[in-house]
N, C-alpha and C positions, 0 to 999 in steps of 0.2 A: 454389258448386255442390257441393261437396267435403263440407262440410259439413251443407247438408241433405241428400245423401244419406247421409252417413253418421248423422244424426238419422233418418233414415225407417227404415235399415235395423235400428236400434236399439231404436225403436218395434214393428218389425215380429215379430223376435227375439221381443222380450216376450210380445207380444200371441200370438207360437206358445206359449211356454213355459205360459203363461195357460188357453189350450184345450187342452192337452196335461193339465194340473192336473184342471180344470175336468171335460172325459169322462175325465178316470183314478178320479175322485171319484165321477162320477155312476155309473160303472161297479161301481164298489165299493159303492153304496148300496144297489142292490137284492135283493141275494137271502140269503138264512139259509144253511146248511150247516153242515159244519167247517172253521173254519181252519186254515192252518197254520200256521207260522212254523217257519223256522229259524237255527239260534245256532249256528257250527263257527269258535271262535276265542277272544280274550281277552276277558275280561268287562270292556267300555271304555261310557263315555258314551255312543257313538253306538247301541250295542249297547240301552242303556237306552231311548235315545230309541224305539229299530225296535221293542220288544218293548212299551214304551206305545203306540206307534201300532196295531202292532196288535192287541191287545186291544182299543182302544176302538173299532176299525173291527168286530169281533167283533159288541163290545155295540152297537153302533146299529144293523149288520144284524141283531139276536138272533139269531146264531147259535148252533149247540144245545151249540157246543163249540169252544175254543182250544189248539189241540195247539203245544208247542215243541221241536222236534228239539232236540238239544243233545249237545255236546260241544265241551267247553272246559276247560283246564288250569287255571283261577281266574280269576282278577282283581281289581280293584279293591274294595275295601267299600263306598264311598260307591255306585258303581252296583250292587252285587252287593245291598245294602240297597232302594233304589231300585226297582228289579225284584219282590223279595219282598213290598213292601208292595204292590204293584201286581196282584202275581198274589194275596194273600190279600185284597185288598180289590174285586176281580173281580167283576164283574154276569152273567158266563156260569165254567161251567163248566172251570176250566183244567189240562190236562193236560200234563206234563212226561216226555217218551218220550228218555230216553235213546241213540243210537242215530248211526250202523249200530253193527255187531260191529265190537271195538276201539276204539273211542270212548271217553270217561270225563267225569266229573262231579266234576274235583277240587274241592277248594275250594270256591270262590264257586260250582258248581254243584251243589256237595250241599246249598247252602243252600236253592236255589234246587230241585231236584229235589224237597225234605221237602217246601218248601212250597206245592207244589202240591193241588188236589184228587183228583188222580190220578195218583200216580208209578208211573213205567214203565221198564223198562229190558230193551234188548236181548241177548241171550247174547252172551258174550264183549264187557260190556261192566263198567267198573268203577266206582266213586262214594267219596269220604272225602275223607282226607287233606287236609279243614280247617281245620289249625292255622295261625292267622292271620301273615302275618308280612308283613316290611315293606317294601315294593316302592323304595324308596332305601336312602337310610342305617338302618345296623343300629339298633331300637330299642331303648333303656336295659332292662336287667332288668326294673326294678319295672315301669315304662311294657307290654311284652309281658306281663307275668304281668296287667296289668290287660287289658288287649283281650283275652288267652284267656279270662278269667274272664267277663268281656261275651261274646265269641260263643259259650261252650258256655251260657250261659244263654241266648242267643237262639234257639240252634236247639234248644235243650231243649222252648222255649216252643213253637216252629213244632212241633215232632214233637209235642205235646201236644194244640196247636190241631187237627192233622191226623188225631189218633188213632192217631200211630206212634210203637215205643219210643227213648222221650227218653234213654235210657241207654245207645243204642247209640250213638245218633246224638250226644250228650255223647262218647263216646270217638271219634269222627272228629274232635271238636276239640283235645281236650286231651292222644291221643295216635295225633294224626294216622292212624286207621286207616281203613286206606281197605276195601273188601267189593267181590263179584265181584257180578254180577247173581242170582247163586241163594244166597249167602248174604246179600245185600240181602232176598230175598223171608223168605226163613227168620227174617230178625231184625225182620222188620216194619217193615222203612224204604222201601219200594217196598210197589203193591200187588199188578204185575200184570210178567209177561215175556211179550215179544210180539215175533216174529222182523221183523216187520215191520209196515209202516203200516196194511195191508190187516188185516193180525190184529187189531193195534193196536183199529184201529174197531171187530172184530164186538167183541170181549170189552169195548166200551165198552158196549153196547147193555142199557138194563136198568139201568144204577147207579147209586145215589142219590148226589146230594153236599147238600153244604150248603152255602149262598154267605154271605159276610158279613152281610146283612143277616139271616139266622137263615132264608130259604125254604130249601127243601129242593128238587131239583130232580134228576129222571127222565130222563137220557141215552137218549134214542130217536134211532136212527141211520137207521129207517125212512125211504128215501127221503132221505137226506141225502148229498149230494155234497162231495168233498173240495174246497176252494179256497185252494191256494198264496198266501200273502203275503212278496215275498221284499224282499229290501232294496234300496230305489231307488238308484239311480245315487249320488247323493250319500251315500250311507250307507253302499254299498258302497266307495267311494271314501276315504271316510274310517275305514270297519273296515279297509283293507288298510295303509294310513299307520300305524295306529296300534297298528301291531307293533313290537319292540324292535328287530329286523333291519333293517325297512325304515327307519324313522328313523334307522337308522345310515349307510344307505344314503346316504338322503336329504343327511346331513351331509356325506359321502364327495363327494359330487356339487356341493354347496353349495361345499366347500374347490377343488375341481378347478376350479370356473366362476368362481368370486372369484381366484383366482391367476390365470387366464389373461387374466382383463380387467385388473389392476393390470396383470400384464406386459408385456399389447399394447392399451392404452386406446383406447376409439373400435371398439373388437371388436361391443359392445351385446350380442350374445346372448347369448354366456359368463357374462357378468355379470347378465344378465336372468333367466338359466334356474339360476343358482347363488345369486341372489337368492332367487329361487321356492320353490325347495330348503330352503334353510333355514327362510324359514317356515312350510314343511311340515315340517321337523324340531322344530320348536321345538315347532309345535302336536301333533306327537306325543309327543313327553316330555314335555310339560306335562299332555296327557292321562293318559301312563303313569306322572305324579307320578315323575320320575326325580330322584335325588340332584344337588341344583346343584352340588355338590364336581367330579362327577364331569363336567357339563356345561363346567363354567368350565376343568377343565384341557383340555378338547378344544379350546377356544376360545383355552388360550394358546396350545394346539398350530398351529392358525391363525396364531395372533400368528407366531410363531417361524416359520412355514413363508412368509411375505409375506416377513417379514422380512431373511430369509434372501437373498431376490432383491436389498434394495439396500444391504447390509452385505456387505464380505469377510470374510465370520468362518470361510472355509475348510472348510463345515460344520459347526461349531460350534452354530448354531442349529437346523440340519437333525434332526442327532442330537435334541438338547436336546428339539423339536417329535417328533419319533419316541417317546421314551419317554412324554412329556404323554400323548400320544393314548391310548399302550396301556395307562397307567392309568388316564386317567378313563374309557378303554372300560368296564377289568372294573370299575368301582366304579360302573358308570349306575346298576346294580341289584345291591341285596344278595344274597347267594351264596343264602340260603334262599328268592327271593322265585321263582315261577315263570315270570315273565317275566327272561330274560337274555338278551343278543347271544350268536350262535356264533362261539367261540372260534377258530376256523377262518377266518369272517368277517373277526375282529378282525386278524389276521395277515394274511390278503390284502387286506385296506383299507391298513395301513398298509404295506405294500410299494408298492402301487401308490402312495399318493399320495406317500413317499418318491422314487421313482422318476420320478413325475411332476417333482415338486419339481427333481431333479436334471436333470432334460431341459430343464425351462425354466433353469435358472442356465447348462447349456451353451449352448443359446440366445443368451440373453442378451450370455454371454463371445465368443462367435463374431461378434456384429453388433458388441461394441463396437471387436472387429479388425478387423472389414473392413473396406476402403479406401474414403475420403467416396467416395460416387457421385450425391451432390447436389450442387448451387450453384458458386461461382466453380472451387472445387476439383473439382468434377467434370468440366471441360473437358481437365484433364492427359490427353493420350495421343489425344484427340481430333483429326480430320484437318479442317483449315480450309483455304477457298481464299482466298486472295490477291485483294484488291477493288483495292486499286492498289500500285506497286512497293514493294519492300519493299528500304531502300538505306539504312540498318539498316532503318527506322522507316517503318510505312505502316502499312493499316488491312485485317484479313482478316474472314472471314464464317464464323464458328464457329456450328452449332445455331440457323442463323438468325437468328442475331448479328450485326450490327458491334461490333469490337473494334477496339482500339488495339492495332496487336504492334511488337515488336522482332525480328529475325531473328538470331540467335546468330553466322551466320556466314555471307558470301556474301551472294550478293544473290537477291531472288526478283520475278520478273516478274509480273504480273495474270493472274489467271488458274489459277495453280500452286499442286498442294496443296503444304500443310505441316504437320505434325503439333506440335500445343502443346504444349511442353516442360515450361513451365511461368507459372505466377500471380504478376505482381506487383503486386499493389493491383486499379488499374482498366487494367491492361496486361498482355499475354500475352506470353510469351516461346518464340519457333518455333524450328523447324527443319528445314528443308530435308530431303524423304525421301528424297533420295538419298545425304545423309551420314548420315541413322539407318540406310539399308543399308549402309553400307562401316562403321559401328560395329558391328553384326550380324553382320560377319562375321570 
């Protein structure tokens, strides 16, 4: 019975998740406008994913236009590449609006901003500071002189395709400069500043572009409503994982729920929810291509912090597990790259789980003193009545027991408590409460 309802309700699940797809889809199918999308965070895979979906939800609607909010501090190459050939090879119109005030376009977003058909950026909003660098371990001289020399040729290429100067846009990579929004317009790397979305759109109305396929195409905003595309659940879910913080987090949580199930086994959840943890840690450093140097000493720091629990090393490992951590903390990511943990972070992780560490070892030390309070030994001090005389030798009723006792002294009649002195074998040895009160006193 258990079973098939738990099959029905599993079916059931699906078949909601199914229709929930299905009118989210059909919803999405019908009408033109402009899109929007928006980008506030690291330039990650999933990021890649969200900004192909919707472009191509764009182009099946013909919508007249693809707006991408944006700001972000870099990211990866592989998706920051990924993106760019996606918005230059585009069947509608794509526009890259910078934005609100304060926001910026380092890095992997200035690559992404040129290459658009329409760059935009809001006031007090900033773009550059491209020069590639390497999201783990430090890259070899020669090896970085080659990727600079690769990205200022590629975004030389994009600023050319786009009709904006490639020589500015060549010095965001090779000497990291980065431009405000009104010297972005003055050097021809943007086309337009726009305080906001509403601006954004009139000053759209009217502009030619040219899309890959060589049409040329007329931004008419007449009559076109804006339509939000924002990032589903799952994608939301894994842009927040796939921060450098929260993956630290994550591993924090992971070490905290693995030690407390080795400590106290048959716990289940500790271990279930510090299992879970880690594979969300793992898949975010693998996302964030993080240094395995820096992975593996966090993982001896684990070793050492378990370990710790069934060795008397006095601390010794405690320590040892303490420094692991806070190295491969600052080496996850190279000191240039702009994904890093907060250093602040880094310091209140490893207190706490020090601290933890230490609470469970006293734990530990406390239970292996207490006194047995299970099995044969745990009857000592215990009050039993007497089933028949006891002249040394007769038989009493402990914890709803029959037992075999000896009475240490005096005799004791049926019926009368006695408290168990102590264990011998499969025999108790009593005595009589009214000599434990005249020792008592």
């Amino acid at each position: 019975m258990f079973k098939a309802t738990l099959r029905f309700s599993y079916i059931l699940f699906l078949a909601v998740i199914l229709a929930i797809v299905f009118v989210s889809s059909g919803a999405n199918a019908g009408s033109s406008g402009i899109e929007v999308l928006q980008v506030d965070g690291t330039i990650v895979p999933v990021v890649t994913d969200y900004i192909n979906r919707g472009i191509s939800q764009a182009e099946s609607k013909g919508s007249t236009a693809c707006i991408i909010e944006l700001n972000t501090p870099g990211g990866l190459l592989d998706s920051t590449e990924e993106i760019v050939q996606r918005i230059l090879n585009a069947k509608v119109p794509i526009v890259v609006y910078v934005s609100p005030s304060g926001a910026w376009a380092a890095s992997a977003g200035t690559f992404i901003t040129i290459a658009a058909h329409v760059a935009v950026m809001a006031p007090g909003t900033s773009i550059g500071a491209a020069h590639p660098v390497s999201v783990g371990e430090e890259m070899p001289e020669e090896q970085a002189k080659k990727v600079t020399e690769y990205s200022a040729a590629w975004i030389r290429s994009i600023a050319e395709m786009r009709g904006r100067d490639p020589e500015q846009a060549e010095l965001a990579v090779t000497e990291s400069k980065s431009f405000t929004a009104a010297e972005a317009l003055e050097c021809n790397l943007i086309d337009l500043q726009a305080d906001d979305l509403e601006s954004l759109v009139a000053q759209l109305d009217g502009r030619k572009v040219t899309l890959a396929s060589g049409e040329e195409v007329i931004i008419d905003i007449t009559g076109q409503a804006l339509s939000r595309n924002e990032m589903n659940g799952i994608e939301r879910f894994l842009h927040v994982i796939s921060d450098p913080n929260i993956a630290y987090i994550l591993l924090t949580l992971a070490t905290i729920g693995l030690i407390t199930e080795i400590s106290n086994p048959g716990m289940i959840f500790p271990g279930v929810a510090g299992g879970l943890s880690l594979l969300m840690a793992f898949y975010s450093l693998g996302v964030l291509d993080a240094y395995w140097g820096g992975i593996l000493l966090i993982l001896l720091a684990f070793g050492l912090f378990i370990g710790e629990l069934f060795t008397p090393t006095f601390g010794i490992l405690t320590a040892g597990g303490a420094a692991s951590l806070v190295i491969g903390s600052l080496i996850l990511f190279s000191s240039s790259s702009p994904l890093e943990i907060n250093r602040g972070l880094i310091a209140g992780v490893t207190i706490l789980i020090v601290a933890f560490v230490i609470f469970v070892i006293g734990a530990v030390v406390r239970g292996q003193r207490r006194k047995v309070a299970t099995g044969a030994e745990g009857l000592v001090g215990k009050v039993a009545i007497a089933q028949t005389s006891l002249d040394p030798k007769g038989t009493v009723l402990v914890e709803g027991e029959h037992w075999a006792a000896r009475v240490d002294g005096g005799k004791v009649e049926p019926g009368e408590e006695v408290i168990v002195a102590k264990v011998e074998g499969l025999k108790l040895v009593v005595s009589k409460k009214k000599l434990i009160k005249r020792r008592k006193r």
